[in-house]
C-alpha positions in Angstrom: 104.8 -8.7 -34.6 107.7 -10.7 -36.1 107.4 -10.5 -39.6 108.8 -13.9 -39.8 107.1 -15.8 -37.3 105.0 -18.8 -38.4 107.3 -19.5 -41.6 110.3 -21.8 -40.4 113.8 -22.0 -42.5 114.5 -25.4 -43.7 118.2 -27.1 -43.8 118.0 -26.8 -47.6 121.0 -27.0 -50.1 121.5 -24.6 -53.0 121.1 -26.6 -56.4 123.9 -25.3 -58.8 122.1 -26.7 -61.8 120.4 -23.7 -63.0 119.5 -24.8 -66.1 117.1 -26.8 -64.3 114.0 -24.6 -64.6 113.3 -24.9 -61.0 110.9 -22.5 -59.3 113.9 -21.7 -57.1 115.6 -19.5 -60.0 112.0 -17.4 -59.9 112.4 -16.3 -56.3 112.6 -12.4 -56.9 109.6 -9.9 -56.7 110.4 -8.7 -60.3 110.5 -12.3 -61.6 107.8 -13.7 -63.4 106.2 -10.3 -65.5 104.5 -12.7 -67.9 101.7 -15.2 -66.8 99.9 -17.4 -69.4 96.8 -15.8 -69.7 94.6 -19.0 -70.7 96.2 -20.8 -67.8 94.6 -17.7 -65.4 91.4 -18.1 -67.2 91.2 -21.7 -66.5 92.3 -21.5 -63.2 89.8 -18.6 -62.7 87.2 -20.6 -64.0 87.8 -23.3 -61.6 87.7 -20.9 -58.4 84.4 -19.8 -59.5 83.1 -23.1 -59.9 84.3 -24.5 -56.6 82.8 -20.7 -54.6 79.4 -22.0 -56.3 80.2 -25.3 -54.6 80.7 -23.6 -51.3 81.8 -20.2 -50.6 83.6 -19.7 -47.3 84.7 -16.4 -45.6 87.5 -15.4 -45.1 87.7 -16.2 -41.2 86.4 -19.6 -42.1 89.7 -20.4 -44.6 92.2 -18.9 -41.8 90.3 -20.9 -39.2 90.1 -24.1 -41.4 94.1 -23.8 -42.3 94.6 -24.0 -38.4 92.5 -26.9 -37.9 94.4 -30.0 -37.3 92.6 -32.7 -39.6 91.5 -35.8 -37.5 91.5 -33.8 -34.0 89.8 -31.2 -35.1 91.3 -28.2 -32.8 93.9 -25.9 -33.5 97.3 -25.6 -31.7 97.0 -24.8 -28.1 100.2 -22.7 -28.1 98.8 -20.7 -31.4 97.9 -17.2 -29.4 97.8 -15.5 -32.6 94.8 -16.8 -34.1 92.2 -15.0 -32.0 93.7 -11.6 -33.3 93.6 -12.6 -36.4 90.5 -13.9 -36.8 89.1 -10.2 -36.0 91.3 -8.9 -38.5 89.6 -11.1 -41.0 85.9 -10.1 -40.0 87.0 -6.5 -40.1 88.7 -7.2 -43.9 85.2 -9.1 -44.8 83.0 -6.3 -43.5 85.5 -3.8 -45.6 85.6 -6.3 -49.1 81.4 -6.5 -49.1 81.2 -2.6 -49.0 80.0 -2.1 -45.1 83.0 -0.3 -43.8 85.9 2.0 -45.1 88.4 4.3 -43.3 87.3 8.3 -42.6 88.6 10.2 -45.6 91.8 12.6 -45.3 92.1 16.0 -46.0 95.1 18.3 -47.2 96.9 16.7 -44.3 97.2 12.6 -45.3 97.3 11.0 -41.7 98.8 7.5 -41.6 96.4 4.4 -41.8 96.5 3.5 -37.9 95.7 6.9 -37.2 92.2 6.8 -39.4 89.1 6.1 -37.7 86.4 3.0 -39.1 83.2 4.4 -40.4 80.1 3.0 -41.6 80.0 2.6 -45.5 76.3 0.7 -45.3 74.3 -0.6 -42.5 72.7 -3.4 -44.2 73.0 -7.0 -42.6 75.3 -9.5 -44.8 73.8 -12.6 -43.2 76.8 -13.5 -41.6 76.2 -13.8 -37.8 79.8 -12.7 -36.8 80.0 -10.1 -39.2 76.3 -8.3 -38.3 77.4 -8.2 -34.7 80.7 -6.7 -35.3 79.1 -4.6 -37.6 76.6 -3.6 -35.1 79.1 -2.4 -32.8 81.0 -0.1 -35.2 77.9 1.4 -36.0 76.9 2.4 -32.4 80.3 3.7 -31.8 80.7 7.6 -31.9 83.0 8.4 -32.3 84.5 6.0 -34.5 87.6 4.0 -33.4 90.4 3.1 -35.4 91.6 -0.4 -37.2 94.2 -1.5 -33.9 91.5 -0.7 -31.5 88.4 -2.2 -33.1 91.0 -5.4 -33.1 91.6 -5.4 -29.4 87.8 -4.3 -28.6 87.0 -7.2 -30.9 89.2 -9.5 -29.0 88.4 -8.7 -25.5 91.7 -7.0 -25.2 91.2 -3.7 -24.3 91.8 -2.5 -20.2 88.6 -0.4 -20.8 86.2 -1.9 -18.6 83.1 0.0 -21.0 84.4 -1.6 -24.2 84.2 -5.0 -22.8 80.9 -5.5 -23.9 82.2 -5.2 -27.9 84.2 -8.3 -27.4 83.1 -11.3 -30.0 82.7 -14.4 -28.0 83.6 -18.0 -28.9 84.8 -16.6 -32.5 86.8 -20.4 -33.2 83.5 -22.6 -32.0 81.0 -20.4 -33.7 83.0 -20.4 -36.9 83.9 -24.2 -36.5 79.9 -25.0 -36.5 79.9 -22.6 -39.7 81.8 -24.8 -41.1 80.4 -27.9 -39.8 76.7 -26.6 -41.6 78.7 -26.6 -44.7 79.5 -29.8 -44.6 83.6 -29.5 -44.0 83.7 -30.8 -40.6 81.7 -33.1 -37.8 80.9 -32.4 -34.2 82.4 -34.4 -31.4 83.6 -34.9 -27.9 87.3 -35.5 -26.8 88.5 -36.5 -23.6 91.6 -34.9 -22.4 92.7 -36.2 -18.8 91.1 -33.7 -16.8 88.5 -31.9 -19.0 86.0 -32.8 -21.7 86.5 -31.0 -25.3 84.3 -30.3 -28.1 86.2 -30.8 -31.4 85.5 -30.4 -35.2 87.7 -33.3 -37.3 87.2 -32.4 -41.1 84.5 -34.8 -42.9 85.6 -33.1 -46.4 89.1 -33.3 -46.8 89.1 -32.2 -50.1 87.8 -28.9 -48.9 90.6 -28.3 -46.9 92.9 -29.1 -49.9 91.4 -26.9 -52.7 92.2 -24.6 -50.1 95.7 -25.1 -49.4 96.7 -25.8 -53.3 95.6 -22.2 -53.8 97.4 -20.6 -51.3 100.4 -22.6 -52.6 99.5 -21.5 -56.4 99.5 -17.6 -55.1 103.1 -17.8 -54.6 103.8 -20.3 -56.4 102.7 -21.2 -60.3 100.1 -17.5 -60.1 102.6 -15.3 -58.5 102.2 -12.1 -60.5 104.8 -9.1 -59.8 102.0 -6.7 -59.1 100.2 -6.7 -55.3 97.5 -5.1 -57.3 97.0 -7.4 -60.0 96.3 -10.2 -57.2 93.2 -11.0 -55.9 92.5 -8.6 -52.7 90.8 -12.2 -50.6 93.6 -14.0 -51.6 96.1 -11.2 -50.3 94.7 -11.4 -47.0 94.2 -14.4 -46.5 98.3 -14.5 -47.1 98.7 -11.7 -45.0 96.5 -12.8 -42.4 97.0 -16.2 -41.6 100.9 -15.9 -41.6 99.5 -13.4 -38.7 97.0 -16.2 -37.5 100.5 -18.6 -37.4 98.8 -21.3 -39.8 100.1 -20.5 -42.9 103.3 -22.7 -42.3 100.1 -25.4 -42.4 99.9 -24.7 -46.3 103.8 -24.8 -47.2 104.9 -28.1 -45.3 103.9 -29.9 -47.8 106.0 -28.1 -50.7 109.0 -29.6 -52.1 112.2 -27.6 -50.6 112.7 -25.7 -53.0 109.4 -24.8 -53.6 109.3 -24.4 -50.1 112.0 -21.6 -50.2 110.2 -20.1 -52.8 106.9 -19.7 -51.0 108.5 -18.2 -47.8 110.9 -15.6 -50.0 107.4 -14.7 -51.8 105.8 -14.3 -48.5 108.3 -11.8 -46.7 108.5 -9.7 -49.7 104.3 -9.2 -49.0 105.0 -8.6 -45.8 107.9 -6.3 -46.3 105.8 -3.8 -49.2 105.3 -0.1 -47.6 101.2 -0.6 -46.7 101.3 3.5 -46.6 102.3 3.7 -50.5 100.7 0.2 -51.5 97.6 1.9 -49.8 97.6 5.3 -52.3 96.6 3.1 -55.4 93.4 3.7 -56.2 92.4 0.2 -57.7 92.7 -1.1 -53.8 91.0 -0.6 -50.3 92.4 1.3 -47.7 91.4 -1.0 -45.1 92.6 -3.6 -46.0 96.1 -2.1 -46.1 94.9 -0.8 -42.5 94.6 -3.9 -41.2 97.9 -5.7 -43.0 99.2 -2.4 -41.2 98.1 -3.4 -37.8 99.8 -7.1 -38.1 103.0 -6.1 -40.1 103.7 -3.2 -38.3 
């Protein structure tokens, strides 16, 4: 996959004022060691007050950045999402302590070459993710990351695995959302077919959402992957896979703009196989960033 695609390059001119202070002068990975630490706490505090509120999974916030507000559908010529979405419920399953990559020996194999295996069979609740965790746990052997993706998608040519597909991920997702109160059921016309579509009722949902994606590379960059929070990470990683992240930047001044997509690609850019070794992250994870970045 392009590492690029889904973040477009704006027309933008350089500002030779840089005594300016803009956010533009703070583009390099290295930038920024020191982050005021009250501001994190307050900001902190906040998150954990609105995940009280409501507390959305990681598909959900990838399939809610896609969603178009007032229509309520994503883009018809987004063929990325579908993917992605799977990469998120295998990311979800990993994050709540369900799943994890086989150990290594002597020999360290790479992280596409690792199998998936079982970490705890307990049910989360979570419809999508019981049923996808169902299915890795019947598997033996295990399968790895890039094929419990395509199995998980319906994208596999073997006609035995068909069965592990996840059906109608987008609608059943969509009603998740439209339980908790962010969107509303309806029915669109379209010409030659009838479509059921999910316009946001709670804008503001949508918007808490986007402001943090834009304050994770913008005002709470940190210079350390491993200082930032691992949801947050992937939901970076995963929905510039899903081809909805240019959704959060539009609305970002141009230089802030610039900012956020130089930010982005140097994520996307990091060596997964070394970010992987560091033993305050999870391996799956990185797995998965592997199987989109690649």
């Amino acid at each position: 996959m392009n590492r690029a695609e889904g973040l477009t390059k704006r027309n933008v001119s350089k500002k030779k004022d840089e005594a300016s202070g803009s956010s533009e002068d703070k583009g390099d990975w290295g930038d920024w060691d020191h982050v005021d630490e009250q501001e994190l706490k307050d900001d902190e505090e906040q998150d954990d007050h609105e995940s009280k509120e409501m507390k959305l999974t990681l598909m959900e916030e990838v399939l809610l950045m896609g969603l178009k507000d007032r229509e309520g559908y994503t883009s018809f010529w987004n063929d990325c999402i579908s993917s992605g979405l799977r990469g998120c419920i295998l990311i979800e399953l990993a994050l709540r302590g369900r799943i994890e990559l086989e150990k290594t020996g002597m020999r360290r194999r790479s992280l596409l070459n690792r199998k998936i295996v079982v970490k705890s069979g307990s049910l989360t609740g979570d419809v999508l993710l019981d049923e996808a965790l169902k299915h890795i746990k019947a598997t033996e052997p295990g399968e790895t990351v890039q094929t419990w993706i395509e199995y998980l998608s319906g994208e596999t040519w073997n006609p035995m695995k068909l069965g592990y597909q996840l059906r109608n991920v987008r609608e059943r997702l969509a009603k998740s959302l439209v339980e908790k109160g962010v969107c509303t059921t309806e029915k669109q016309n379209f010409l030659l077919f009838d479509m059921t579509v999910h316009p946001l009722t709670d804008n503001n949902m949508k918007q808490r959402l986007v402001k943090r994606v834009q304050d994770a590379v913008l005002s709470r960059w940190v210079n350390d992957v491993h200082r930032m929070d691992k949801r947050m990470l992937s939901l970076l990683v995963l929905s510039h896979s899903s081809d909805v992240l240019e959704n959060a930047y539009a609305p970002l001044s141009d230089e802030d703009y610039e900012v956020a997509m130089k930010r982005t690609r140097d994520l996307l850019d990091l060596d997964v196989e070394q970010e992987s070794l560091n033993e305050r992250t999870n391996e799956l994870m990185w797995a998965v960033f592997a199987a989109f970045i690649k």
